[in-house]
C-alpha positions in Angstrom: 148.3 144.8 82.9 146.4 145.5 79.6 146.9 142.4 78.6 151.0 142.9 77.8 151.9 140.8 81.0 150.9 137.2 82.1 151.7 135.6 85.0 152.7 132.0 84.1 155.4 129.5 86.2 156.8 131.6 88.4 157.8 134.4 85.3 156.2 137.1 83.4 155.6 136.9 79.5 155.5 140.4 78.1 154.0 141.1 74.9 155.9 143.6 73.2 156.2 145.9 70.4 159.7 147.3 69.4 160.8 149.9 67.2 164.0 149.8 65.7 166.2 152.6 64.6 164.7 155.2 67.3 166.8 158.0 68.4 167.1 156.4 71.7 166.0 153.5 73.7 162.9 153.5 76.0 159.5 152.7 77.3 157.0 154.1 74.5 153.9 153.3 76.5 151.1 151.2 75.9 150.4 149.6 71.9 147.4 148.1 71.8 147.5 144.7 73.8 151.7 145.0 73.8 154.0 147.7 75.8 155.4 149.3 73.1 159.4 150.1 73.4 161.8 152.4 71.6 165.4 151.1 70.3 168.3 153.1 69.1 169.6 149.4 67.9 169.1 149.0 64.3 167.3 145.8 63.0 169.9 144.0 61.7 171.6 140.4 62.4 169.9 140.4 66.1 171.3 143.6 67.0 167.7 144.7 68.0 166.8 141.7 69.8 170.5 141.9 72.0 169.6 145.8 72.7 165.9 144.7 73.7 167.0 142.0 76.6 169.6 144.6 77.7 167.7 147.3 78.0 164.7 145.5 79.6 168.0 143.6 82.2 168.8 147.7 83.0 165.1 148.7 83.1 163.9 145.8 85.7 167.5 145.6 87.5 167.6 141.9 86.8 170.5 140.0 84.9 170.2 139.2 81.1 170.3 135.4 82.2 166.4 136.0 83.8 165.4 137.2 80.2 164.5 134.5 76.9 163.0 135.8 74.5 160.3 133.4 73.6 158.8 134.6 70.4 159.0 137.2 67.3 162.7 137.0 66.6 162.4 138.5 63.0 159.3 140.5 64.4 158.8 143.9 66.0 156.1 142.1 68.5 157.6 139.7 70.5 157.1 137.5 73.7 160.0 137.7 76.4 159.8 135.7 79.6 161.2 137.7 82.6 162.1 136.0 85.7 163.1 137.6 89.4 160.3 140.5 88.6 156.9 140.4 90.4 153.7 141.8 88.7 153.7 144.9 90.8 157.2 145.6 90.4 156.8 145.8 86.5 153.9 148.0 87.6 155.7 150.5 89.6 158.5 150.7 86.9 155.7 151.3 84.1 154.1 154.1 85.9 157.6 155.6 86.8 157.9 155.7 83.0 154.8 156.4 81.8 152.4 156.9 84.1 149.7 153.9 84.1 148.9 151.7 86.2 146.9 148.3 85.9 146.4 144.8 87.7 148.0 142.3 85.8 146.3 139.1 83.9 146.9 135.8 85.4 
């Protein structure tokens, strides 16, 4: 999927870039090699980083407890492994919000 998701152990890693402080949260669309998502969190003592796994739990209609966020705590791009969602199901939701579509990387 543009080279923001990876198939790896029975999860996805997503390759993310957030930004902090938007007026609300949401799918941005694509950032280079990372999906690029909006937060109305403020980046501040991990408030960011709670906002981003529950707003990606709400957005894939998984629990919090499938999402670890592997990499870029202090970061805007990070690495958060998803489990319970199938490539093409993070590839319907993508092109529900913003219209693309792409096979993903394995």
């Amino acid at each position: 999927m543009n080279g923001f998701v990876t198939e790896r152990d029975d999860a996805l890693l997503l390759a993310l870039r957030i930004q902090p402080g938007a007026k609300k949260s949401g799918i941005a669309g694509i950032y280079g090699e990372t999906l690029k998502i909006r937060l109305a969190a403020p980046p501040v003592d991990g408030k960011a980083n709670a906002a981003l796994l529950a707003f990606l739990a709400e957005w894939l209609r998984v629990p919090k407890s499938a999402l670890n966020l592997k990499s870029g705590q202090t970061s805007r791009r990070k690495v958060v492994r998803v489990e319970g969602v199938k490539a093409e199901t993070l590839a319907r939701r993508i092109a529900e919000d913003i219209g693309t579509t792409a096979a993903p990387d394995k």
